[in-house]
C-alpha positions as CSV (number, residue, x, y, z in Angstrom):
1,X,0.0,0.0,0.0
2,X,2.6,2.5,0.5
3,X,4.3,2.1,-2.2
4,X,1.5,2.2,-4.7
5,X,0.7,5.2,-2.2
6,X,4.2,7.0,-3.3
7,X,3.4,6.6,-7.1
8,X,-0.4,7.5,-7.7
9,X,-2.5,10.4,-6.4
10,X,-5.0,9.5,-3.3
11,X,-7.9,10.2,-5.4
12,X,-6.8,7.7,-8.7
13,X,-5.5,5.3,-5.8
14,X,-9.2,5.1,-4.6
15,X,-10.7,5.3,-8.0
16,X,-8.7,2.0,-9.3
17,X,-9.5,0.1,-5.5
18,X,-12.8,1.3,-5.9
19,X,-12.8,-0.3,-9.6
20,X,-11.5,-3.5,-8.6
21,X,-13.6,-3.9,-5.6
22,X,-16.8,-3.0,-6.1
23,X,-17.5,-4.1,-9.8
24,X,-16.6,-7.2,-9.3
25,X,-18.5,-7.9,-6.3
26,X,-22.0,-6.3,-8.0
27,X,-21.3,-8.8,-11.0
28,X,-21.2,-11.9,-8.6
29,X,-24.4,-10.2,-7.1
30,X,-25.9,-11.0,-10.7
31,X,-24.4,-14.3,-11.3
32,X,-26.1,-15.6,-7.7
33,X,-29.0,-18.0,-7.6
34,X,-32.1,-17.0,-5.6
35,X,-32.6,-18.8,-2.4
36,X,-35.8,-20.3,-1.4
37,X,-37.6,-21.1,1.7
38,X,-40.2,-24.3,1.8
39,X,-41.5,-23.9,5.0
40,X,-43.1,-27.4,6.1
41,X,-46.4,-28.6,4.7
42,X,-49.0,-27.8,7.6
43,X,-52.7,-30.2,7.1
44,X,-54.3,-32.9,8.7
45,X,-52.7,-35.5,6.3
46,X,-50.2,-37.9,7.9
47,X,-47.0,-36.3,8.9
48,X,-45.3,-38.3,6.3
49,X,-47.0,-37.5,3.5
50,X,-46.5,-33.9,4.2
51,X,-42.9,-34.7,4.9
52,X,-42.8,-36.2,1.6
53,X,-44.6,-33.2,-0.3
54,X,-42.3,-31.0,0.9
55,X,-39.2,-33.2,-0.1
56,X,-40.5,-33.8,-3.8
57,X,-41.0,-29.3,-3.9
58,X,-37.3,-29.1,-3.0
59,X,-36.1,-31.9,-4.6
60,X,-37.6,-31.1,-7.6
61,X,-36.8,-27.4,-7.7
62,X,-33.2,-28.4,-7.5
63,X,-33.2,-30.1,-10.4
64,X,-33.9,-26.7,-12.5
65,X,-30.4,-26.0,-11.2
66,X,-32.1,-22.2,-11.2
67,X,-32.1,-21.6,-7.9
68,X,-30.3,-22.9,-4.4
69,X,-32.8,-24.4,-1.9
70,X,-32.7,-24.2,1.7
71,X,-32.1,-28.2,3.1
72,X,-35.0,-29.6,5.5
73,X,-33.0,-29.7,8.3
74,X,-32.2,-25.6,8.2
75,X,-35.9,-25.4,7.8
76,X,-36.6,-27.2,10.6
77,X,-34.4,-25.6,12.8
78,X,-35.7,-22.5,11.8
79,X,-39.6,-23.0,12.1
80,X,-39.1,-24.7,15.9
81,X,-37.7,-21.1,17.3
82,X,-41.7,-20.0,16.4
83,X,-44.6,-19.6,18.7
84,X,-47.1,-20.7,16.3
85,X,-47.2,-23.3,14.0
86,X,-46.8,-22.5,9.9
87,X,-50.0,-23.4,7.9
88,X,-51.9,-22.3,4.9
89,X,-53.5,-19.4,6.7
90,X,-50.6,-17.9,8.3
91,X,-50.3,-13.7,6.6
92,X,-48.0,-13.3,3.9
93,X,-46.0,-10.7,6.3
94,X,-45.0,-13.6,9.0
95,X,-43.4,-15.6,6.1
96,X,-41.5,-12.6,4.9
97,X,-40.1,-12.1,8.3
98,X,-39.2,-16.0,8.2
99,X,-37.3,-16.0,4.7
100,X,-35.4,-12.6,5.5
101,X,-34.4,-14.8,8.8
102,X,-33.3,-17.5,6.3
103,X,-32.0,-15.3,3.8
104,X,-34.6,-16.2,1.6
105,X,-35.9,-14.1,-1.8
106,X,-38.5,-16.7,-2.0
107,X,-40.6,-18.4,0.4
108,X,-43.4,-20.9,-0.3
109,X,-46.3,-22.2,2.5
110,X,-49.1,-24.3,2.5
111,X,-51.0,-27.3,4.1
112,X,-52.4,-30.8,2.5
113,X,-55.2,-32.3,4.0
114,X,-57.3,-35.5,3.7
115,X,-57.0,-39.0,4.2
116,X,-56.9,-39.9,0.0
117,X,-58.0,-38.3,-1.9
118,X,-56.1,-35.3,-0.8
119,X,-56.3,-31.2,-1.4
120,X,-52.7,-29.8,-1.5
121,X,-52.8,-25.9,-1.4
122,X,-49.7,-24.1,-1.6
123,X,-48.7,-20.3,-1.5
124,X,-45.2,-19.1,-3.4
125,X,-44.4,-15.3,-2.8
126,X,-41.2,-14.1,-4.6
127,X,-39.8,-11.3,-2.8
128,X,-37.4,-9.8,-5.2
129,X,-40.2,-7.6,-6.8
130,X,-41.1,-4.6,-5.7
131,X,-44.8,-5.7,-5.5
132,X,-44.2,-9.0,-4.5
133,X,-47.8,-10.9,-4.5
134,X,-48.9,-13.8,-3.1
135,X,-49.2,-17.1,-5.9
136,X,-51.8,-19.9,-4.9
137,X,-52.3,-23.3,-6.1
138,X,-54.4,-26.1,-5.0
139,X,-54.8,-29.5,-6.7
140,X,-56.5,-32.4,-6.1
141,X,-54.4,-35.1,-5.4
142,X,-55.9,-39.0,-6.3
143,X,-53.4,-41.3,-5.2
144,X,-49.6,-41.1,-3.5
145,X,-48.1,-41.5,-7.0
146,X,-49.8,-38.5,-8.2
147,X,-48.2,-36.5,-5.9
148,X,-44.8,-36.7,-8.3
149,X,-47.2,-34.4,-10.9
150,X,-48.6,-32.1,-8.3
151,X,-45.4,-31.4,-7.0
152,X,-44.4,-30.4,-10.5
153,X,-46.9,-28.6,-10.8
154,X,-45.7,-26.3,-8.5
155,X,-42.5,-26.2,-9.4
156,X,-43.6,-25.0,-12.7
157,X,-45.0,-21.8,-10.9
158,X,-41.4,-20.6,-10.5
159,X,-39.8,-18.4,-12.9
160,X,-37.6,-19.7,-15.4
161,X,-38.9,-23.4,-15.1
162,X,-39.8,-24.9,-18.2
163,X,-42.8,-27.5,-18.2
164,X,-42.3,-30.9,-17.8
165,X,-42.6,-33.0,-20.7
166,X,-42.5,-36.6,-21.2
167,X,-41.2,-38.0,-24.3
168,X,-42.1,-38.9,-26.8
169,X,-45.7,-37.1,-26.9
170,X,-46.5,-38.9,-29.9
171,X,-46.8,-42.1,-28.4
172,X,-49.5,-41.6,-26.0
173,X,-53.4,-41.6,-27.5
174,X,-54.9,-38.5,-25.5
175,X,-58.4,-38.0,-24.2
176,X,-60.6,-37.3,-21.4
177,X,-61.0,-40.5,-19.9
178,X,-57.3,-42.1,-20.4
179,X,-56.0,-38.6,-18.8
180,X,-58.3,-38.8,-15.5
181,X,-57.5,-42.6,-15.2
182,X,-53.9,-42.0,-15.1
183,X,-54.3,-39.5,-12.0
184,X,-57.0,-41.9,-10.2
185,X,-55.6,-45.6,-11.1
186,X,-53.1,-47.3,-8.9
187,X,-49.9,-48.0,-9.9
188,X,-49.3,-51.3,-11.0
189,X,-45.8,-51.0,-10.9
190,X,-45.7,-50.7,-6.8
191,X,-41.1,-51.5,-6.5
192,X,-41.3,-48.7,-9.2
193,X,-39.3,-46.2,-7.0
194,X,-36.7,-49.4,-6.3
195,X,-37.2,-49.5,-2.5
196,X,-37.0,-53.3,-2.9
197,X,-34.5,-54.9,-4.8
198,X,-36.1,-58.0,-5.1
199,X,-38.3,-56.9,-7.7
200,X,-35.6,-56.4,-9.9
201,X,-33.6,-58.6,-12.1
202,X,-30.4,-58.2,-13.7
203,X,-29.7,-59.9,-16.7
204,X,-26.3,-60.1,-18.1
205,X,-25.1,-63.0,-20.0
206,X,-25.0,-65.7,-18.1
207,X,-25.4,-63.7,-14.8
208,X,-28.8,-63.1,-13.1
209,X,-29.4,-61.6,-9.9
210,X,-31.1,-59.1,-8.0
211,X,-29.5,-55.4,-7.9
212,X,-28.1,-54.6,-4.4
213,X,-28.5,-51.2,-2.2
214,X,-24.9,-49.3,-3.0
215,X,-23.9,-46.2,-1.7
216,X,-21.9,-46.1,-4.8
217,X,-22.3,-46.1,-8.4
218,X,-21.6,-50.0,-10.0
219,X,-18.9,-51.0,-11.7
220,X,-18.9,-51.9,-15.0
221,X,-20.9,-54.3,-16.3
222,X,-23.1,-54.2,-12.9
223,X,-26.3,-53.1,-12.0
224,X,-27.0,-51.6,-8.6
225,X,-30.1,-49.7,-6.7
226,X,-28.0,-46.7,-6.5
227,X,-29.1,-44.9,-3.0
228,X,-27.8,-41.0,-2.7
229,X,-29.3,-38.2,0.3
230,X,-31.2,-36.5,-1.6
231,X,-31.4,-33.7,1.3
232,X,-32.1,-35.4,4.3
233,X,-33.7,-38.5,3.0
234,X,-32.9,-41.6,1.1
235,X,-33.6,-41.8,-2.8
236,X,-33.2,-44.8,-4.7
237,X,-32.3,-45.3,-8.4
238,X,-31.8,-48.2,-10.7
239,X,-28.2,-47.2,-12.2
240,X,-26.0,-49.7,-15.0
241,X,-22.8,-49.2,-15.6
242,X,-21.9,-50.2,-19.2
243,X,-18.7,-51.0,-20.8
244,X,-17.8,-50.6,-24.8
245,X,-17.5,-54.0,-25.1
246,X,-21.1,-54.8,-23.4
247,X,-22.5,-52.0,-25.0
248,X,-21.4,-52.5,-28.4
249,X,-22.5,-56.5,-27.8
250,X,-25.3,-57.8,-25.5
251,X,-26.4,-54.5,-23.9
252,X,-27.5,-55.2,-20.3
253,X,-31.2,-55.4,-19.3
254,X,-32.6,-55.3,-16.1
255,X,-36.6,-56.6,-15.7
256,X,-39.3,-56.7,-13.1
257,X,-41.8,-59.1,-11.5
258,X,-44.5,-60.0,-13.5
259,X,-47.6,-58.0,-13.4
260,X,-51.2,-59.1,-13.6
261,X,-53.7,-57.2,-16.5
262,X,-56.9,-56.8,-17.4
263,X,-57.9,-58.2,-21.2
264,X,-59.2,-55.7,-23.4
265,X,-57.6,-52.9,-21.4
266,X,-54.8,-50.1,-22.8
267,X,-52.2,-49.4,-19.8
268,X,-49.5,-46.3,-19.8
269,X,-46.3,-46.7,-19.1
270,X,-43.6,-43.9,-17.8
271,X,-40.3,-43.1,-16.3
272,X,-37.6,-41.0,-15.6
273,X,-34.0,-41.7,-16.8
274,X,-30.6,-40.2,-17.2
275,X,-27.9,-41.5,-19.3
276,X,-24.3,-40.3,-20.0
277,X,-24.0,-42.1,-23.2
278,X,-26.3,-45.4,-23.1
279,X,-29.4,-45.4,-25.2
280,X,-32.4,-47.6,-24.1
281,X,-34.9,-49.6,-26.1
282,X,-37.2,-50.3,-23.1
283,X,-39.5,-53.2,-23.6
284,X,-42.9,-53.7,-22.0
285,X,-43.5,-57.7,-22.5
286,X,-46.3,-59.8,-22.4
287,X,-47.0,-63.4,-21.2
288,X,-49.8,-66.2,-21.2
289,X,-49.5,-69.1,-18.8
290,X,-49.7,-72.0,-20.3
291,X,-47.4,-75.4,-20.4
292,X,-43.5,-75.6,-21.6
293,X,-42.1,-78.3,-23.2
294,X,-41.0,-80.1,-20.6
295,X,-44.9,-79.8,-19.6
296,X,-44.7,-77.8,-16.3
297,X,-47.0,-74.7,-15.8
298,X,-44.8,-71.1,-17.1
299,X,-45.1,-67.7,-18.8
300,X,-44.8,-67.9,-22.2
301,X,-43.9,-64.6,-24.0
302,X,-46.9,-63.7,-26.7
303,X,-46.8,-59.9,-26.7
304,X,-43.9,-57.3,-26.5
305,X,-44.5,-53.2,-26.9
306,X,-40.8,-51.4,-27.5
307,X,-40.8,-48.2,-26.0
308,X,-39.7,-45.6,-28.9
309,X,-35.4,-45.6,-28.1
310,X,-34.3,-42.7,-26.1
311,X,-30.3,-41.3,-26.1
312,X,-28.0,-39.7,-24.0
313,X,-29.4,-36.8,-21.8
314,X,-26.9,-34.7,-21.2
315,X,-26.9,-34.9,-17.4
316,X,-30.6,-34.2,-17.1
317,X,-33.2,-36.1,-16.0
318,X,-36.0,-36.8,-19.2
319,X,-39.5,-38.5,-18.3
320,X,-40.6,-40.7,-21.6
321,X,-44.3,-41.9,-21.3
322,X,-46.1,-44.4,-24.0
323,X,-49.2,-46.3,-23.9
324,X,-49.4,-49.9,-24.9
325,X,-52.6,-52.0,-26.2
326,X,-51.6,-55.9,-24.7
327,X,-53.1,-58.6,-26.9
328,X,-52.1,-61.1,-29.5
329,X,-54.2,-63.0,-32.4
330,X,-54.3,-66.5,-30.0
331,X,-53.3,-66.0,-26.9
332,X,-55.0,-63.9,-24.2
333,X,-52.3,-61.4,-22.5
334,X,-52.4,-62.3,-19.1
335,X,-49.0,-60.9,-17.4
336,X,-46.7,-57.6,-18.0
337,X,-43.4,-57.1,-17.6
338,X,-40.9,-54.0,-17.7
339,X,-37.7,-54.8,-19.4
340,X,-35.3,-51.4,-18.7
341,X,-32.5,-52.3,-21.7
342,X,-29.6,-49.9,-22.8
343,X,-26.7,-50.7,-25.1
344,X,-24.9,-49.2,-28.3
345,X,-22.4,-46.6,-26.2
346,X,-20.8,-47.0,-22.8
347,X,-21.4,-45.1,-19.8
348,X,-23.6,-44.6,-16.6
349,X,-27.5,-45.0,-17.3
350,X,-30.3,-44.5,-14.2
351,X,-34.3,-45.2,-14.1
352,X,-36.6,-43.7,-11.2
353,X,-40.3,-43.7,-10.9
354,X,-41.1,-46.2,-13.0
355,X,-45.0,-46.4,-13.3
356,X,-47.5,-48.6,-14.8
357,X,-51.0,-48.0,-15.0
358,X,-54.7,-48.6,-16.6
359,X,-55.9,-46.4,-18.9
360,X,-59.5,-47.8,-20.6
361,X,-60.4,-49.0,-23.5
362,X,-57.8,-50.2,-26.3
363,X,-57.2,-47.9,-28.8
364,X,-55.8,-50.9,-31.1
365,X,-56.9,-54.0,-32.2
366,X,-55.5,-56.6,-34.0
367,X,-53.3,-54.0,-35.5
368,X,-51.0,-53.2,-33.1
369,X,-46.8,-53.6,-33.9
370,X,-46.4,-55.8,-31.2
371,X,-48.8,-58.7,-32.1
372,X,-46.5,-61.0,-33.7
373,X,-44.7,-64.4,-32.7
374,X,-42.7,-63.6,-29.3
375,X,-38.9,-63.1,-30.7
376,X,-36.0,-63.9,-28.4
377,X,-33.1,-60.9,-28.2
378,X,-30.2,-63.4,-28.2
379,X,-27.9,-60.7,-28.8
380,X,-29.0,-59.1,-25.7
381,X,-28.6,-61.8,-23.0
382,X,-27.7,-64.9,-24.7
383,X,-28.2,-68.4,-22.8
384,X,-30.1,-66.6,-20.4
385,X,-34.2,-67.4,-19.8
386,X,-36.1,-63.9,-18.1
387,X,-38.4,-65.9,-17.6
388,X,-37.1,-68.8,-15.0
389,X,-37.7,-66.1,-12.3
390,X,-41.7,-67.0,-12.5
């Protein structure tokens, strides 16, 4: 300082400190990602549901990588210093005291209520305009599943996040009825969120097995329920780690349990995936029971519906949804299952939230791409049966 003292004038000195200070500070000002405040969902629904409203908000939010969210437990450290509970009803001006406590240019409050069906009602106020007013939502909310759409629902209320989509649209027949089915019916598909690794199974060449809980990602050529903290919670993916030689060969697949169907009934399949370089050719696959040649009772495959292929993601998660119309010219369709299959390019591929569900009334018959004699992928998993797990 004193030398740079003995060669400028005091007033360019503080001009030039000025310059490098300040600027610089008011452009990381710009670059910095709004902070929001869920306070905890207030209602008479159980405390877990609530629990896991609020989880899905954050969780979700994050995932627009638009803003930085404040973690549960901050929150709950926060809202137990308070007199009075959080609910719907509490004034706008209380939760603006509570995000400026928490640093906060967004806060959002609400309640859900109901034993199933449920009313979720939730109230967003964004602070950083000038005349900052309150946003509400409510939405009915059918079963515990559907909570994944009402939460995104939300989330689309904030500025900046685009709508969800699920990919690709054009596979999915559109009316009325199929629309309020999917938010009513249950889903099939209940190991979906791969809480339970037995419903799973890895198919790999010769290898079969179950996927087991890792706190780690697999390694090559394996197949793992990948479990991360999400926040302050547990969340569960399916993740397959492929090599170039698997990829560019076999593939690896990974299939559930079967799944009883209705005939004469059109069912929707979606899920959520992310891949770093795999692409997936998901199956939905169809069986009758009937006798083998060695004449013992088994599924026989009579039906399969190929998902349209999906590629790389580019570190995001994509939903894809697609309907399916189970049947075949003989043989009635008695039994589903979900075959997750990547291959072509190596790399890290992950599934969440698979779900299956009824929709009504076929929209094809007789017609459909996928009545033909079953077809075995040898190439895919060669000297290996998917169907001796029955």
């Amino acid at each position: 300082m004193q030398f740079v003292s003995r060669i400028l004038s005091r007033s360019i000195f503080l001009a030039i400190l000025f310059s490098a200070v300040v600027v610089p500070a008011s452009r990381g000002a710009a670059d910095t990602k709004a902070r929001v405040l869920f306070l905890p969902m207030a209602g008479d629904a159980s405390e877990k549901l609530r629990e896991d409203a609020g989880f899905a908000l954050r969780t979700k939010l994050d995932r627009s990588k638009l803003y930085e969210i404040i973690d549960g437990f901050a929150v709950d450290d926060l809202v137990s210093t308070q007199s009075e509970p959080v609910t719907h009803d509490t004034p706008a001006e209380k939760a603006k005291e509570l995000a400026k406590e928490a640093d906060a240019q967004i806060v959002a409050w609400g309640d859900v209520t109901g034993s199933g069906p449920w009313t979720w009602r939730v109230k967003i106020l964004d602070l950083r305009a000038a005349d900052a007013r309150t946003k509400e939502l409510e939405m009915n909310v059918e079963t515990k599943q559907d909570f994944r759409f009402a939460a995104e629902h939300v989330v689309e209320a904030f500025q900046g996040v685009r709508p969800h989509t699920y990919v690709p649209s054009n596979a999915v027949t559109e009316d009325d009825i199929a629309t309020e089915l999917w938010k009513t019916n249950p889903n099939l598909l209940l190991e979906g969120d791969f809480t339970k690794p037995d419903a799973w199974f890895t198919l790999y060449l010769k290898e079969k097995y179950n996927p087991p809980i890792s706190t780690t990602l697999p390694d090559e050529d394996k197949v793992v329920i990948y479990r991360t903290k999400v926040a302050e919670k547990n969340n569960e993916v399916l993740a397959m780690n492929l090599s170039r030689w698997c990829a560019e060969n076999p593939g690896m697949a990974c299939i559930s349990r079967e799944i009883a169907i209705e005939p004469d009934t059109r069912y929707r399949l979606s899920f959520r995936y992310k891949s770093e370089g795999p692409v997936l050719h998901v199956f939905v696959k169809g069986y009758t029971r009937g006798k083998n040649v060695s004449g013992q009772d088994a599924l026989r495959e009579v039906y399969r519906r190929q998902v349209p292929p999906s590629g790389p993601t580019g570190g995001e998660w994509v939903d894809v949804i697609d309907d399916l119309n189970p049947q075949h010219v003989h043989f009635p369709v008695q039994f589903l299952k979900v075959d997750l299959y990547a291959y072509l390019t190596p790399g890290v591929v992950m599934f969440d939230d698979v779900i299956l569900k009824a929709v009504g009334q076929q929209t094809h018959r007789a017609k459909d791409d996928a009545i033909k004699p079953p077809t075995t992928r040898n190439s895919v998993k060669p000297e290996v049966d998917d169907e001796k797990n029955d």
